[in-house]
N, C-alpha and C positions, 0 to 999 in steps of 0.2 A: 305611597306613590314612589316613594327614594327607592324603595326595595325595590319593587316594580322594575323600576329602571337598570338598577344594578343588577336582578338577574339575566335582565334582557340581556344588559352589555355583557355577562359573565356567557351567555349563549351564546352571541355572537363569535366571543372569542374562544371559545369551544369548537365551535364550526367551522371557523377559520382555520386554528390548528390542526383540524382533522385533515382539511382539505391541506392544508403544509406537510401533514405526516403521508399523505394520495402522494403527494408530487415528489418526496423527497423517494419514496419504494419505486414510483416510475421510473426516476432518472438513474438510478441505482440499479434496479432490474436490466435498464435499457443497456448500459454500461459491461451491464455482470453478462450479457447476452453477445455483447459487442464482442468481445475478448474471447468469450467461450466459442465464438462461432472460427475461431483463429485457429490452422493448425499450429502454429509456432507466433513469437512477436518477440520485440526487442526493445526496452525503453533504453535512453539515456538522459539523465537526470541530474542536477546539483541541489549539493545537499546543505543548508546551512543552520546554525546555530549560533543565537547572539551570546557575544564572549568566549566563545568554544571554539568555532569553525567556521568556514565560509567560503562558500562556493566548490566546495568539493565533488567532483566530479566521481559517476560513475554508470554503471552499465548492468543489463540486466535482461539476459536470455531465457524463453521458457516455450517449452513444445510440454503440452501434455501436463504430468507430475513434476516434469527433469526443469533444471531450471538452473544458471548460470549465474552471479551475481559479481560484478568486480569494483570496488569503494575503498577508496585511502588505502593502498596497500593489503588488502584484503580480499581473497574470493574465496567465492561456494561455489561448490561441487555437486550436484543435487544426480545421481541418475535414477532417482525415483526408490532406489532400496539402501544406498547408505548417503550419506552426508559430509564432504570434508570440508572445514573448514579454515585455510590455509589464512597467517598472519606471516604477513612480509619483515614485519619488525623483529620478531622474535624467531623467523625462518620455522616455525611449527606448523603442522595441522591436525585439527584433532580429527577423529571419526565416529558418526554416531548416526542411529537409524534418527532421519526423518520422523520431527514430528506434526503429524497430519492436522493435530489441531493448533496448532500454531497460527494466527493470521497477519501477520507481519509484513510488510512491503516488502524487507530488506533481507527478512531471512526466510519468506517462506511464499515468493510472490504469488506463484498459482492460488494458495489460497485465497490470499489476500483479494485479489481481482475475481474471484469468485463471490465476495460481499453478500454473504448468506444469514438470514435475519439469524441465525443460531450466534452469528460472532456479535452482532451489532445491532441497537435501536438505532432509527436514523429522524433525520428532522430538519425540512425546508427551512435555510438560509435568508434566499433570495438572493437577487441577481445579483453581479460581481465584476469588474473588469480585475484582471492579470496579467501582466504582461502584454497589454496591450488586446487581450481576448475577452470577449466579452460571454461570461460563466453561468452555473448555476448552482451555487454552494449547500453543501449537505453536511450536517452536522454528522458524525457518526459517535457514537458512546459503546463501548465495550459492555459486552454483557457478564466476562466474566469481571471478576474487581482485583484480579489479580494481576493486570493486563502490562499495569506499569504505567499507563497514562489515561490520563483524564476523556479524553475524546479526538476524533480526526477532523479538521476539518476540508474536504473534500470538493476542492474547485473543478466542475465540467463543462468542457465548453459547449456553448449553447450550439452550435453548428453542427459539429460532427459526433457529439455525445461522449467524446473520449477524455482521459484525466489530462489535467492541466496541473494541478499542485494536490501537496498532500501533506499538512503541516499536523504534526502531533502535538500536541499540548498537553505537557508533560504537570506529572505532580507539581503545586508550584505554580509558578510564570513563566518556566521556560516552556518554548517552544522548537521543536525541528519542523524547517519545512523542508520539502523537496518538492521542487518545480522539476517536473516534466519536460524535458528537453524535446526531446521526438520518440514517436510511438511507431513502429513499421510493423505491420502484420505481413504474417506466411513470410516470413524470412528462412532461406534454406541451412539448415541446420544439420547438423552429424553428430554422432553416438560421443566422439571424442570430446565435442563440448560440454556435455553435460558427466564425462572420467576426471577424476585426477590422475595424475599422471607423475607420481613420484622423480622419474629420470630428469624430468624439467629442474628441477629443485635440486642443486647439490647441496648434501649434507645436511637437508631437512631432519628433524625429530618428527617422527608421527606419535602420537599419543589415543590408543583405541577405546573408546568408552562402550563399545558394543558388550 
């Protein structure tokens, strides 16, 4: 009888899960569908880390492949065939081709928002409030292991289907999250956004890894 019981409940929560693994590919899909359906978008976001950082602000343009990124003194250059990667502190930028499988928030958003089961397992949370919005949390896990961290954890708000936060949990206990400030689709955009543009920068070093 005890067996009996126990497989029931081991059923149960099989079937459950399954239905958790239904819901977490919906709201992900919905999501990945949202953003695709954008000719261009724009997040601004802050970014924190406990004992590291806090509240750092930054910004993040993308039409298509090209994609714009600007955080602590730092921006990417993305215009879909090379990559520069300018640091304000040491006035450098390096250059290197885009890499396509990269799926990174920070360094490679188009992909990243594109949330394709090849980068990630995913796996219903449950409901959530953030800042006051009330979510729907998706675990997400890296398929490759070489990723750098443990998993994402993925707040959407229940409303408009769009990201609300997006905390990495890193090797470890640490964590970054980055809250979503505001999300603007079909924002008008130009070729020059997505250039680097050496003249702006006096007395930069480029460093070319091509």
């Amino acid at each position: 009888m005890t067996n009996r019981i126990l497989l029931a409940a081991l059923g149960s929560l099989l079937f459950l899960a399954g239905r958790a693994d239904d819901k977490s590919k919906a709201l992900v899909d919905r999501l990945a569908q949202k953003i695709a359906s954008c000719t261009s978008y724009e997040v601004t976001f802050s970014a924190s880390m406990p004992e590291q950082f806090d509240d750092v602000q930054g910004r993040i343009v993308v039409s298509g492949d090209r994609y714009y990124v600007d955080v602590n003194g730092s921006e990417l250059f993305c215009d879909g065939k090379s990559l520069y990667t300018y640091r304000a502190d040491d006035n450098e930028a390096t250059v290197e081709a885009p890499d396509p499988n990269d799926p990174s928030l920070l360094s490679n958003p188009p992909r990243f928002f594109r949330l394709e089961s090849r980068d990630f397992d995913s796996a219903y949370k449950g409901p959530a409030t953030v800042g006051g919005q009330k979510t729907e949390r998706v675990e997400l896990t890296p398929k490759n292991r070489g990723a750098g961290f443990r998993s994402i954890l993925l707040d959407i708000a229940s409303g408009t289907g769009l990201p609300v936060s997006v905390v990495y949990r890193m090797e470890g206990d640490d964590e970054i999250e980055i809250e979503i400030l505001t999300f603007k689709a079909n924002v008008p955009v130009s070729k020059a956004t997505f250039s680097f543009d050496k003249s702006k920068y006096k007395g930069i070093e480029i460093i070319d890894f091509r």
